[in-house]
C-alpha positions as CSV (number, residue, x, y, z in Angstrom):
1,X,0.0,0.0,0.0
2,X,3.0,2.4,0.8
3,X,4.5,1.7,-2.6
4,X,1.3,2.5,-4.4
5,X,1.2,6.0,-2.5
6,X,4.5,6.6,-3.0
7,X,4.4,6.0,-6.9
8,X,1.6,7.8,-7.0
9,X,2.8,10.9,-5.1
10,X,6.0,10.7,-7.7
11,X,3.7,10.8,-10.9
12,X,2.1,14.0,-9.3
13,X,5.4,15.7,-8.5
14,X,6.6,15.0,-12.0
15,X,3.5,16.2,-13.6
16,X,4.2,19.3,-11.4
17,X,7.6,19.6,-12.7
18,X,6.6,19.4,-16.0
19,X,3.8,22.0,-15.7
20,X,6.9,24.7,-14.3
21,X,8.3,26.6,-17.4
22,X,11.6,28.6,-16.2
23,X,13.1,31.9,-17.8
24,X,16.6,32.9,-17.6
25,X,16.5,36.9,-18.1
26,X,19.5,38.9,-18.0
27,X,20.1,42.3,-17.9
28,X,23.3,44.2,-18.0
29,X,22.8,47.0,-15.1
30,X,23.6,46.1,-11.1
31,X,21.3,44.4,-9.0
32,X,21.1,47.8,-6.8
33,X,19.8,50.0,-10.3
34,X,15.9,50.9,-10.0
35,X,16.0,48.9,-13.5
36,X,16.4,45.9,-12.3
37,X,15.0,46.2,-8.8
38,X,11.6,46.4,-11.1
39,X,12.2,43.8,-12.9
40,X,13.2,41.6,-9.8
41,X,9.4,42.8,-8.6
42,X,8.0,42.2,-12.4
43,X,9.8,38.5,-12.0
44,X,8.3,38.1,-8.2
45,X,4.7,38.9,-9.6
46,X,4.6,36.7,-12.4
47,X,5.4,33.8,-10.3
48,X,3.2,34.6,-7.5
49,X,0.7,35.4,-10.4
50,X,0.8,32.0,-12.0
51,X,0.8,30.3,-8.4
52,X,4.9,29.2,-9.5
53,X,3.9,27.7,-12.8
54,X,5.8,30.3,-14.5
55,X,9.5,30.8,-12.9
56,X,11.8,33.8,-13.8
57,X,15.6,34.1,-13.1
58,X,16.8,37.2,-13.1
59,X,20.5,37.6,-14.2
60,X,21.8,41.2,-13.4
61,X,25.5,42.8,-14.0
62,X,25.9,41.4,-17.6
63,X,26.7,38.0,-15.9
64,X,24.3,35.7,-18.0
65,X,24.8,38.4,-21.7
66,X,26.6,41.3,-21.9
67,X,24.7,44.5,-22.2
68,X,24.9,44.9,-26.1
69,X,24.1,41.0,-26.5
70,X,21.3,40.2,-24.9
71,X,19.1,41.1,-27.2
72,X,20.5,38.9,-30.5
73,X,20.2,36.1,-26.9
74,X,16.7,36.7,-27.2
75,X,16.0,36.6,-30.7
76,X,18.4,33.9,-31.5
77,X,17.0,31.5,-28.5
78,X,19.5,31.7,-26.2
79,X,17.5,33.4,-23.6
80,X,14.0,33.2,-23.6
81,X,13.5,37.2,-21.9
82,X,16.5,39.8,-21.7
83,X,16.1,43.7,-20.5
84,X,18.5,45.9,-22.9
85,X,18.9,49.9,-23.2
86,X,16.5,50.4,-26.6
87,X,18.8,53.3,-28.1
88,X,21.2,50.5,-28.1
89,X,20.1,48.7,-31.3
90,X,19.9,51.8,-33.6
91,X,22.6,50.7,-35.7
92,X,20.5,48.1,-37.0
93,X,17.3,50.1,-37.0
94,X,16.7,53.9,-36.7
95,X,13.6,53.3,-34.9
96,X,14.7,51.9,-31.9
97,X,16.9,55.2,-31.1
98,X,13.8,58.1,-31.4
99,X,13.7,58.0,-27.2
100,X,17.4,59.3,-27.6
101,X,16.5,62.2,-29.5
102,X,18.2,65.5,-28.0
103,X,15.9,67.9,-27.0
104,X,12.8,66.5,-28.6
105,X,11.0,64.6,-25.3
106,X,12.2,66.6,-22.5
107,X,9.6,65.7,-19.6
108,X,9.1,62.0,-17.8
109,X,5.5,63.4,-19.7
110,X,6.7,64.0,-22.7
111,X,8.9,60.4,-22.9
112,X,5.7,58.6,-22.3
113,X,3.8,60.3,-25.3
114,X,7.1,60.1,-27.5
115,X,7.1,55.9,-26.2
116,X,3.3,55.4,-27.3
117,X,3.3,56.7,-30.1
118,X,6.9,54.8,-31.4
119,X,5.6,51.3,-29.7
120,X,3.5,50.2,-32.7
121,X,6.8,50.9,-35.2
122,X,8.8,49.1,-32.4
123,X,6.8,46.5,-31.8
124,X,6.5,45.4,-35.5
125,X,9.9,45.7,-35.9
126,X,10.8,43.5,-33.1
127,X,7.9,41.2,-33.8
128,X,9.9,40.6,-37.1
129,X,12.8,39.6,-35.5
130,X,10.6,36.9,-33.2
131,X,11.1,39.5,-29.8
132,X,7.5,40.4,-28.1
133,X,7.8,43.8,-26.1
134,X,7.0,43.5,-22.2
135,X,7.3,46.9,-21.2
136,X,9.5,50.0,-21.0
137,X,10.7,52.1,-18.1
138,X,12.7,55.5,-18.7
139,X,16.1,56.8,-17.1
140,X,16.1,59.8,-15.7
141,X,17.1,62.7,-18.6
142,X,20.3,63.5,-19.4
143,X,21.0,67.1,-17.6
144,X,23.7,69.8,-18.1
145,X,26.1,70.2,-15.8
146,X,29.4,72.7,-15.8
147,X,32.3,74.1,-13.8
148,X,31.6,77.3,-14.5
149,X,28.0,79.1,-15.0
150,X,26.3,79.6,-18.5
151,X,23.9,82.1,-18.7
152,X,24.0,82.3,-22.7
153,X,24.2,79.9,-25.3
154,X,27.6,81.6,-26.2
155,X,29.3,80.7,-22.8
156,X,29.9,76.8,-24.7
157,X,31.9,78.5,-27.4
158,X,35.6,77.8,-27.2
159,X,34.7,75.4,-23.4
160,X,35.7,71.9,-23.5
161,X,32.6,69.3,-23.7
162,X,32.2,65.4,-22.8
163,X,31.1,63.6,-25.5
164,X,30.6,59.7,-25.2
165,X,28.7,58.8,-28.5
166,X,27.8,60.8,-32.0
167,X,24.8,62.6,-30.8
168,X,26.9,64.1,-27.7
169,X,29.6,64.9,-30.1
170,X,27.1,66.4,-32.1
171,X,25.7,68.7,-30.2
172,X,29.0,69.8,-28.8
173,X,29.5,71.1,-31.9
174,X,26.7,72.7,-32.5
175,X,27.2,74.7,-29.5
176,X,30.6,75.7,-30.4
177,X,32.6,73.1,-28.1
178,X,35.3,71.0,-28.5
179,X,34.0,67.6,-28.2
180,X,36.1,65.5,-26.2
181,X,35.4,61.7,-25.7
182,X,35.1,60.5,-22.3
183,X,33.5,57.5,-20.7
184,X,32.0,57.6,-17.2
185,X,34.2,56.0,-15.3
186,X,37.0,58.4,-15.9
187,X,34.7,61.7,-16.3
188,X,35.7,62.7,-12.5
189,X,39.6,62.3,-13.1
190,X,39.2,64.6,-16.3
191,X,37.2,67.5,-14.6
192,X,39.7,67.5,-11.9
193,X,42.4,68.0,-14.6
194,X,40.4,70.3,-16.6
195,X,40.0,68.3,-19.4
196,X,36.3,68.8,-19.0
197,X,34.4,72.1,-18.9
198,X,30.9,70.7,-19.2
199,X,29.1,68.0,-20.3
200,X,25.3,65.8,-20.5
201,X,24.6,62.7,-18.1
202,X,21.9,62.1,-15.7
203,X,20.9,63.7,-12.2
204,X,21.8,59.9,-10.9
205,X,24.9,59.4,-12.3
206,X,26.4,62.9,-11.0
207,X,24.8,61.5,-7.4
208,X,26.6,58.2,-7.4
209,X,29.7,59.3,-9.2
210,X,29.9,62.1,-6.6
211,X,30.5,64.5,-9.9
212,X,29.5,67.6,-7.8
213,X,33.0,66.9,-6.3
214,X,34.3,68.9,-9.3
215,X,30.9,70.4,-10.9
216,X,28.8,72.8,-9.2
217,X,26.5,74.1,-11.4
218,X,23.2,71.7,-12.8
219,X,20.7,72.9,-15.4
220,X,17.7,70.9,-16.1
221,X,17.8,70.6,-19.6
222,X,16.8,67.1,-19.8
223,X,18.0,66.4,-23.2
224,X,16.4,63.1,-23.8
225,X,15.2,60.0,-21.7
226,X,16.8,56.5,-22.6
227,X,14.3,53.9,-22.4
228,X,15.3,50.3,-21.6
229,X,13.1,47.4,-22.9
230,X,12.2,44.3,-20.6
231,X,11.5,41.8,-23.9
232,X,10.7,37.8,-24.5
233,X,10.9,35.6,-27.1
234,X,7.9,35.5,-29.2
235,X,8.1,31.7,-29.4
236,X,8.8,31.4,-25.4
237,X,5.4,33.6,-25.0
238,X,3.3,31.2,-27.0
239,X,4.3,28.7,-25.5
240,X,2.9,29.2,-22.0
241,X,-1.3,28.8,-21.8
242,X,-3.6,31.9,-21.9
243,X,-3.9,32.6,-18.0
244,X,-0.1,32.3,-17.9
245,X,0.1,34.9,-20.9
246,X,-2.5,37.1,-19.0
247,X,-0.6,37.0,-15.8
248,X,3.0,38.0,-17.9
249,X,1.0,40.9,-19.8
250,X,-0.5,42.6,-16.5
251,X,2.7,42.2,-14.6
252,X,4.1,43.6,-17.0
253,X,1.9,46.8,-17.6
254,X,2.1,47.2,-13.2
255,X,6.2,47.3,-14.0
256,X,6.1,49.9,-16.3
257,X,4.3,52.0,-14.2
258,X,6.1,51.4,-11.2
259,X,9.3,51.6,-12.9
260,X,8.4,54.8,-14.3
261,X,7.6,55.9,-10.5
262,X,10.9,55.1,-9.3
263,X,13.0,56.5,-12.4
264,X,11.4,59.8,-11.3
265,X,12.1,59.1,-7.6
266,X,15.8,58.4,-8.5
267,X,15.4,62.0,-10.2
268,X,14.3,64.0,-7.4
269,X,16.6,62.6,-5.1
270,X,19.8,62.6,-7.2
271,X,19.0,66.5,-7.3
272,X,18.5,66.5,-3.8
273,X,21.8,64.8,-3.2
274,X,23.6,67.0,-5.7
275,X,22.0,70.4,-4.0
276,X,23.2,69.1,-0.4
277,X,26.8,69.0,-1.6
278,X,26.9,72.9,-3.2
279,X,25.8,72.2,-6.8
280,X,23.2,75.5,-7.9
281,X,20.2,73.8,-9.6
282,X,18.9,75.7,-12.2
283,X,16.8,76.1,-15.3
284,X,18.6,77.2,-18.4
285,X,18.5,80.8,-19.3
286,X,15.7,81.7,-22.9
287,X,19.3,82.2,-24.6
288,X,20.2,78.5,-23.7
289,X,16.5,77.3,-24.0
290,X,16.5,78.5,-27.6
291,X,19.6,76.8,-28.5
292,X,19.2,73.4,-27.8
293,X,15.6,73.7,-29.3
294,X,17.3,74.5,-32.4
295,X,19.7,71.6,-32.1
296,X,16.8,69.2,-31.5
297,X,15.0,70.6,-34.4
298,X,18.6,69.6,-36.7
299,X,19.2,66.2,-35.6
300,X,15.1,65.4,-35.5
301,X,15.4,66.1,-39.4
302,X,18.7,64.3,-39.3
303,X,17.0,61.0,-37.6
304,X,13.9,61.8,-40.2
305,X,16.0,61.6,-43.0
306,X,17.5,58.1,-42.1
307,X,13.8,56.5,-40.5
308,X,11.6,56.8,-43.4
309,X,8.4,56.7,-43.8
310,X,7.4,55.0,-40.2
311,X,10.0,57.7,-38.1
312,X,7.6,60.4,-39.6
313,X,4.5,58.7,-39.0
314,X,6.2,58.9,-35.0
315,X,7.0,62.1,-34.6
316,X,3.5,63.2,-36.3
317,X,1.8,61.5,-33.8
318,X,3.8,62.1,-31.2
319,X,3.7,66.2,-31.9
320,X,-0.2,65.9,-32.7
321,X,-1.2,64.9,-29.0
């Protein structure tokens, strides 16, 4: 009688085992980043959701893919989910980089309208390559800081600017500064050494880095707000049964919300940090104001010119709300 119970408590465990599907996701930011905190939560809800019947690892710090590979994991089959930076992948497609605009989506308001109206585009595009979009959660913008104060747009000509990719070069020189290329890490060591006059990055990153060390004046320019993707395999999705696919969707709309909440949290109290320490928070002056409109206005046309048809149909809809 004990034999018969115990075989048939095995065939019930197995067919429990069996009914489990697991997802690896990595993602290549810290395990302390808001970004992955949410998606730790998205992860926690799904499986409480789907009462453990759908399981998902989260892999932070690049240790599973490295940042710029998780999504070819994804859409090759080597991970069924992956969260990547969006912006990321415009070398292969111009859409994916409209979030990273300068000076076109300058509010956490503005991102979300500029986001739904380039999701359909996005979404085809990915849905192409096998990849279903989760959701989407912003960073928090990309602000001005500088050594010294600028009052006018003309206080950039001749200063030194940080540039770290062809839009940052770009609109150093369209202010009339010498772009000079320097990565995060080593951004403090070059403002104490004066390689540096000024330069874009986020309210968070001159918290953490301590940047206000060197750098004591902050403008809220907000250039643009990089979006990061939380994705799955298209094939991975259909495979799990329509309450299971309900649960992911809903967990997944709660994330972006939430995520959104804390990106802006992160905003307000990277400001707050930077104000304790001496940094003068300001708005730019009209003079500056007028500027970088002008700059977004150039390298809008200049994304136009290489998104075609569906990049217009974007920033139509996203200007017509």
């Amino acid at each position: 009688m004990k034999k018969f119970i115990y075989a048939i408590s095995s065939v019930a465990f197995v067919g429990l085992t069996q009914a489990q599907t697991t997802w690896d996701l990595p993602t290549g930011y810290n395990a302390n980043t808001f970004q992955t905190q949410n998606v730790v939560q998205f992860a926690k809800d799904v499986e409480q959701a789907t009462g453990g019947k759908l399981k998902i690892t989260v892999h932070p710090g690049g240790a599973l893919f490295k940042q710029p590979e998780i999504k070819r994991a994804i859409q090759s089959g080597l991970a069924p989910a992956g969260e990547f930076i969006i912006s990321g992948m415009a070398n292969e497609n111009p859409l994916f980089g409209v979030d990273s605009i300068p000076f076109l989506a300058t509010s956490y308001a503005d991102a979300k309208r500029l986001h739904e109206a380039a999701r359909p585009a996005q979404t085809k595009v990915l849905a192409s390559q096998g990849i279903k979009m989760l959701f989407s959660v912003p960073w928090p913008g990309q602000s001005l800081y500088s050594v010294k104060p600028i009052t006018s747009a003309d206080d950039f000509k001749g200063t030194k600017m940080r540039a770290y990719n062809p839009a940052t070069t770009k609109i150093a020189q369209l202010l009339g500064a010498s772009p000079v290329t320097i990565q995060l890490p080593e951004l403090s060591q070059a403002l104490a050494t004066g390689a540096v006059n000024n330069f874009l990055t986020s309210s968070a990153s001159g918290a953490d880095g301590k940047l206000f060390e060197q750098v004591k004046h902050f403008y809220t320019v907000n250039a643009w707000l990089p979006r990061n993707v939380t994705a799955v395999s298209q094939k991975a999705f259909d495979a799990l049964d329509k309450p299971t696919q309900d649960a992911v969707l809903k967990a997944a709309a709660a994330a972006e919300q939430r995520g959104t909440a804390a990106s802006e949290k992160v905003d307000t109290d990277s400001i707050a940090i930077l104000k304790a320490n001496g940094v003068t928070i300001a708005e730019p002056s009209d003079s500056v104001k007028k500027a970088l409109a002008a700059i977004g206005e150039t390298m809008t046309n200049d994304w136009l010119a290489s998104a075609g048809a569906d990049g217009k149909t974007i920033i139509d809809a996203y200007r017509k709300k």
